[in-house]
C-alpha positions in Angstrom: 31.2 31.7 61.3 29.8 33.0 57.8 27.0 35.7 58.3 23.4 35.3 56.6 24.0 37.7 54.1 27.9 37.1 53.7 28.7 37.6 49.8 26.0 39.4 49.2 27.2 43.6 47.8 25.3 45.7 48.2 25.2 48.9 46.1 23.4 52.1 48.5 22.6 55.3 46.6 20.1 56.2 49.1 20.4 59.4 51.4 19.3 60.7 54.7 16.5 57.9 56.3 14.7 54.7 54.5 17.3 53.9 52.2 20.6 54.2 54.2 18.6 52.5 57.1 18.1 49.5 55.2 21.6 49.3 54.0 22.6 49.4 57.9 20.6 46.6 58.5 22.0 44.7 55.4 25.4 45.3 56.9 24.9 43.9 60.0 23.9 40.9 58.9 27.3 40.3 56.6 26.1 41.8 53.6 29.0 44.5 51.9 27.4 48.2 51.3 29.2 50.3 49.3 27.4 53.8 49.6 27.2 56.9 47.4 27.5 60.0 48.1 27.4 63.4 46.9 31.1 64.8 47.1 31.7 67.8 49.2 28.7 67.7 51.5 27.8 63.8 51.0 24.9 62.2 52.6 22.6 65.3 54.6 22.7 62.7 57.8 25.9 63.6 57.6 24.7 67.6 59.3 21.5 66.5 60.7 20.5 66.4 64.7 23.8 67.5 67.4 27.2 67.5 65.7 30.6 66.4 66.7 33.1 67.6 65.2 31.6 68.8 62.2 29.9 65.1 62.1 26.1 64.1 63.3 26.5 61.7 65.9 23.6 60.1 64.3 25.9 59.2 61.1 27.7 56.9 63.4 24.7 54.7 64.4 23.7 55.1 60.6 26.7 54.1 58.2 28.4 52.0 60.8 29.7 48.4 58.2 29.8 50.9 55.0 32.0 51.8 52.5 31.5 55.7 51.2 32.3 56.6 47.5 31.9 59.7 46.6 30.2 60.8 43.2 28.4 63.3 41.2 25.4 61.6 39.7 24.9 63.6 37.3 27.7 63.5 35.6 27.9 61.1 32.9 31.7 59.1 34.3 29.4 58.7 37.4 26.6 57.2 36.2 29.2 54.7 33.9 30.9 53.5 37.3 27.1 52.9 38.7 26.6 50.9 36.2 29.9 48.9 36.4 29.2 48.9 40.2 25.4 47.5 39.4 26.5 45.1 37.1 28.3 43.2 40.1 25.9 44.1 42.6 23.4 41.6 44.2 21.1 44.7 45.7 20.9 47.8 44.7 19.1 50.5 47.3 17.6 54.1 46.4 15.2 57.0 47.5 15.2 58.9 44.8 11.6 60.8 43.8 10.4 58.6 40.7 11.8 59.3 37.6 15.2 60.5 39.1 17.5 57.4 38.3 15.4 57.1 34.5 16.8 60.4 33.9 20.1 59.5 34.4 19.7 56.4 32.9 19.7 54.2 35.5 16.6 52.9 36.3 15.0 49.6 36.3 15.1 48.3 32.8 18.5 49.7 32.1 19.7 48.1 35.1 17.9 45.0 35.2 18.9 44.3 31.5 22.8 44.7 32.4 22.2 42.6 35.5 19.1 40.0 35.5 20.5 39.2 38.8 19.7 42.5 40.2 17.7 43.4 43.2 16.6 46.9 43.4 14.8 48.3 46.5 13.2 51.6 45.4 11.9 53.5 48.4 9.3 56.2 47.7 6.9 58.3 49.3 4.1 57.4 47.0 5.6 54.4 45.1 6.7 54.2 41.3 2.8 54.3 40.0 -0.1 55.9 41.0 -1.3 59.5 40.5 1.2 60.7 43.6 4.0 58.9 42.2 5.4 62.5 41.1 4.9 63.8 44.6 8.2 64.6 47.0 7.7 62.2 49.9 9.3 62.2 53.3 8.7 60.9 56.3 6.3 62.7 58.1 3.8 63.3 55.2 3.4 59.9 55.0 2.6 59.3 58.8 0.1 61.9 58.4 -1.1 60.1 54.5 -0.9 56.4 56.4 -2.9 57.8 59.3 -0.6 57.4 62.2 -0.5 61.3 62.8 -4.6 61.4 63.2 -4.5 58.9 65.9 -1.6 60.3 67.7 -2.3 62.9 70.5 -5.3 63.9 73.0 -8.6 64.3 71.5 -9.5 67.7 70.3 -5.9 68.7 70.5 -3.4 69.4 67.7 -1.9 65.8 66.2 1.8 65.0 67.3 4.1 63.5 65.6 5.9 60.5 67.4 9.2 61.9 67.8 11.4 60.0 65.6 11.2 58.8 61.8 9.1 56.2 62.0 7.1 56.4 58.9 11.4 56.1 57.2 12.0 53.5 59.1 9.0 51.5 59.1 9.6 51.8 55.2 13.3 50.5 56.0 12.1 47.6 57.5 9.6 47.0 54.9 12.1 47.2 52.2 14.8 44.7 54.0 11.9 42.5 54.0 11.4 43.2 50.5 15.2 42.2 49.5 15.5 39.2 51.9 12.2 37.8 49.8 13.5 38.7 46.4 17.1 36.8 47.5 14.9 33.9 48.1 12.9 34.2 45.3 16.6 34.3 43.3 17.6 31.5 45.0 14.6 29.4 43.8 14.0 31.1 40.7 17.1 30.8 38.4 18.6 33.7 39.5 16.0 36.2 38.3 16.2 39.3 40.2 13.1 41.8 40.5 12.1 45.2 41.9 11.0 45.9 45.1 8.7 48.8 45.7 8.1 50.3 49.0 6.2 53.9 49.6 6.5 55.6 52.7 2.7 55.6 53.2 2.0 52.0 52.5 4.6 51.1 55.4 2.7 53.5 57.7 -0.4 52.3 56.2 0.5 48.1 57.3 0.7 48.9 60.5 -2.9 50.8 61.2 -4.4 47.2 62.7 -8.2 47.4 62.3 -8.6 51.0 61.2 -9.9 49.9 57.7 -11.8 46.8 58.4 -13.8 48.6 61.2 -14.6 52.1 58.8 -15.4 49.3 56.2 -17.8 47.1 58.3 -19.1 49.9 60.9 -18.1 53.6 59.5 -16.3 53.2 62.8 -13.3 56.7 61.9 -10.5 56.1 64.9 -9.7 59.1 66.9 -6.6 60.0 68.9 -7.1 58.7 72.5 -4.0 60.1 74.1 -2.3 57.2 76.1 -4.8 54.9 76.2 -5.6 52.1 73.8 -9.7 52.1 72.4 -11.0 48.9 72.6 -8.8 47.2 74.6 -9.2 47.6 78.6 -7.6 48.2 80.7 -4.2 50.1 78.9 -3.4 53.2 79.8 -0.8 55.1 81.5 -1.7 55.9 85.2 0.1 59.3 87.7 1.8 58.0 90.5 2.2 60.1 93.8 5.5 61.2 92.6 4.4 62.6 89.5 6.0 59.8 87.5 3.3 57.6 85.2 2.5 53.8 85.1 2.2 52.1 81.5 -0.4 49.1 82.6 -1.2 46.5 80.7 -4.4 44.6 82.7 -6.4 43.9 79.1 -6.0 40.2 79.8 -9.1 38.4 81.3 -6.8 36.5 84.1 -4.7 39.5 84.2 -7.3 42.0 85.0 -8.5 39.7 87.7 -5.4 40.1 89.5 -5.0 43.5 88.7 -8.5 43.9 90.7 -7.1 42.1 93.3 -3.6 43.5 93.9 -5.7 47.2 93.8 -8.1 45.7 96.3 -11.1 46.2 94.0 -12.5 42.0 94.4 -16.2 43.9 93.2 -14.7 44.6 89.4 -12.7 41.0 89.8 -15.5 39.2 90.2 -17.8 41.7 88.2 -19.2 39.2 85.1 -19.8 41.8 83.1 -16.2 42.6 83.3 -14.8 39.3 82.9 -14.1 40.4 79.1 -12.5 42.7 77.3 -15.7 43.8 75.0 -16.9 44.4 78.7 -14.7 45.4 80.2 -14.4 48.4 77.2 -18.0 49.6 78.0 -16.7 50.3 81.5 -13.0 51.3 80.7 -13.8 54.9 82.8 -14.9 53.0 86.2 -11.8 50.6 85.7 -9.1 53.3 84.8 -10.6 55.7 87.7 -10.1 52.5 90.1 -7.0 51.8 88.8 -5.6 55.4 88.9 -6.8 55.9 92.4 -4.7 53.3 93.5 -1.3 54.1 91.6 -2.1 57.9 93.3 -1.6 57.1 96.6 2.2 55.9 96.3 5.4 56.1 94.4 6.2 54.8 90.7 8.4 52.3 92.1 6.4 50.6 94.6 4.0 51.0 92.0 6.1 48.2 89.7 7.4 46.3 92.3 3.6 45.3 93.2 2.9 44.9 89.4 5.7 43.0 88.8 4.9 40.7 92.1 1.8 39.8 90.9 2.4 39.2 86.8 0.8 42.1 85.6 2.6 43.8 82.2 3.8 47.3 83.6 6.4 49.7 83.3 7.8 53.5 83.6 8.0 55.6 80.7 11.9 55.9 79.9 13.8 58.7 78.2 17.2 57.8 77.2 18.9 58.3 80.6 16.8 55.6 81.7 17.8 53.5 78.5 21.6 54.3 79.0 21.4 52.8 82.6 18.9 49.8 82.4 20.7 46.8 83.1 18.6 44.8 80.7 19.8 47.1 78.0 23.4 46.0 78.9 22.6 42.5 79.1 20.7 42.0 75.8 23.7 43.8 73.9 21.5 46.8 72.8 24.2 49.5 73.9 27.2 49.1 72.2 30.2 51.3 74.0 32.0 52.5 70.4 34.5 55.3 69.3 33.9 58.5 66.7 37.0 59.2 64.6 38.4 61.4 67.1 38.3 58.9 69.8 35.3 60.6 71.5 33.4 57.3 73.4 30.4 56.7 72.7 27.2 54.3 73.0 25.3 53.2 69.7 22.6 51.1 69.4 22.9 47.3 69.7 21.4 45.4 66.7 17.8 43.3 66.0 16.8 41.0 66.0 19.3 38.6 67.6 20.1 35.5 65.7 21.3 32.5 67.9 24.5 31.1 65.4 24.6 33.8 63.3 24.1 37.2 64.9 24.7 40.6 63.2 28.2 42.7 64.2 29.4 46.0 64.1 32.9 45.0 61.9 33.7 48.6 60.7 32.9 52.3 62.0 31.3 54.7 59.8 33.5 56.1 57.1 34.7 59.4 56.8 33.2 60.9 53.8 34.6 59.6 50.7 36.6 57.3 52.4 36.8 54.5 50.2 36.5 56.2 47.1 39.8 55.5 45.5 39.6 51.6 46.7 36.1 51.1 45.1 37.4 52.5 41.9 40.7 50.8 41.6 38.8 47.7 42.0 36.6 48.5 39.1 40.0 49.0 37.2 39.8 52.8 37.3 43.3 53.7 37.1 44.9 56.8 39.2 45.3 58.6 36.3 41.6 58.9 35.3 40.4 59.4 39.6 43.1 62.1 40.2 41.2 63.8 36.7 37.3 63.2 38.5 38.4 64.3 41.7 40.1 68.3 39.9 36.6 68.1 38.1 34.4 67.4 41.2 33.5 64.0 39.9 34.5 62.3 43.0 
């Protein structure tokens, strides 16, 4: 069965988080990546986190569906085969600082004007205007600039960061979106491509809920509240006797009553001024103190078993041992058992979302750097000749 995004090429000449993360999605989905990189070193992913074999492990999760063709942007024979590659491209994908792909001229207008069927992605940290559009962007700057890094953490303490690249990803995301609009807009539209334009910050930024409406309405500034969730009661993760911790969910009115009950605490079930969550917020220290005394007096997993008994949204906190042996896990397809080059097993993550006729597959591992070089460029009629001359002069 044909996949969403089968015949759609894909041209990646993103590196290390937002960019290549899209292009994995794309690929999952049916579309055909073919990514640049850098020859010698390619992509940075490529070194980054625990190594095997010379090889991040991370890479394999990463560029899994890809095609890897190596070149030296800079050099003028490169940029000509980008824009041969562009010209039969549907998307093009990169997260390059603003200006970069101008300078080398390949950037919008150029491309757009060779192929008005283009779709170009450009992921930023500030965007392509603005007075910060200038500004090197990763990641974590704009978790701390979109105001996830103030919120995250115990009051008065230093902020954390949440332990994995979410302000790249969440950019990712943003940016798939971004393409899968522009295809439709295509679609409906004569054909006419566009630009999509996604900042780092802005994708943090979307997901900060009521942080702006409430500063706007009340001068109300959010501050980090460690594990539980202001304004919403009861949420909050609760010590068990074993030292393990609870994740509750009781901020639902029906839901709270039975947490009451299950705790034995019918005075705060039938407690009117509790019966709704503004409240219940009011008196979130009585509940959680209630709540926590009963979780204290037995084990983590009697804990759930009672939760679970009685409806009430709960769970353990899991580190990826626990993810790696969940059963769920295994039976929603989210831990693929795979192969690196060497024949080294190993588990990847499954993909999202899950399509019922049409779901997203893992058709190719990821390629050795370079790997498809030679193949991309015959196709573009790049004879042997000419490659065997880029490759002595570090072209490719």
């Amino acid at each position: 069965m044909a996949k969403p995004l089968e015949g759609i090429r894909v041209l990646e000449m993103g590196q290390l988080i937002a960019g290549p993360f899209a292009g994995k999605m794309l690929a999952e989905f049916g579309a055909h990546v073919v990514k640049l990189e850098p020859p010698g070193d390619g992509d940075p992913l490529r070194k980054w986190r625990l190594l095997h074999a010379g090889t991040s492990v991370w890479w394999a999760a990463q560029s899994r569906n890809k095609e890897s063709v190596t070149l030296d942007l800079r050099t003028p024979e490169a940029q000509d085969v980008v824009r041969r590659l562009a010209a039969q491209c549907d998307v093009l994908i990169e997260n390059f600082r603003p200006g970069t792909l101008e300078g080398w001229g390949l950037g919008w207008d150029e491309l757009h004007a060779l192929n008005p069927r283009l779709i170009m992605l450009r992921v930023s940290g500030y965007g392509q205007t603005g007075p910060y559009r200038d500004r090197p962007g990763f990641g974590v700057v704009a978790e701390a600039m979109g105001g996830l890094r103030h919120l995250s953490g115990e009051p008065e303490r230093t902020p954390v960061r949440v332990g994995v690249s979410i302000g790249d990803t969440l950019s990712a995301l943003h940016g798939v979106i971004g393409v899968l609009l522009a295809l439709r807009h295509r679609e409906q539209n004569g054909g006419a491509g566009q630009m999509v334009d996604v900042a780092l910050y802005e994708s943090v930024f979307n997901m900060m809920e009521s942080l702006l409406p409430e500063y706007a309405v009340f001068g109300a500034v959010r501050q980090p509240a460690g594990s539980s969730l202001p304004g919403i009661a009861p949420s909050n993760a609760y010590r068990c006797r074993d030292g393990k911790y609870a994740l509750i969910a009781g901020n639902g009115d029906s839901i709270f009553r039975r947490l009451m009950s299950l705790i034995g605490r019918i005075d705060l079930a039938d407690d009117p001024a509790l019966a709704h969550n503004d409240g219940r917020v009011q008196q979130v220290g009585r509940i959680d103190a209630a709540i926590a005394g009963w979780t204290s007096r037995q084990p983590l997993e009697d804990v759930l078993a009672a939760l679970n008994e009685a409806r009430i949204p709960a769970g353990k906190i899991y580190d990826i041992a626990d993810i790696a042996s969940d059963p769920h896990y295994r039976a929603r397809d989210m831990i693929l058992d795979a192969r690196l080059p060497d024949g080294t097993p190993v588990q990847l993550p499954g993909i999202v979302p899950k399509l019922s006729e049409t779901p997203g597959t893992v058709r190719a591992a990821a390629p050795a750097l370079g790997q498809h070089t030679d193949e991309v460029l015959e196709r573009l009629g790049i004879d042997t000749a000419t490659r065997e001359s880029w490759r002595t002069r570090g072209i490719i």
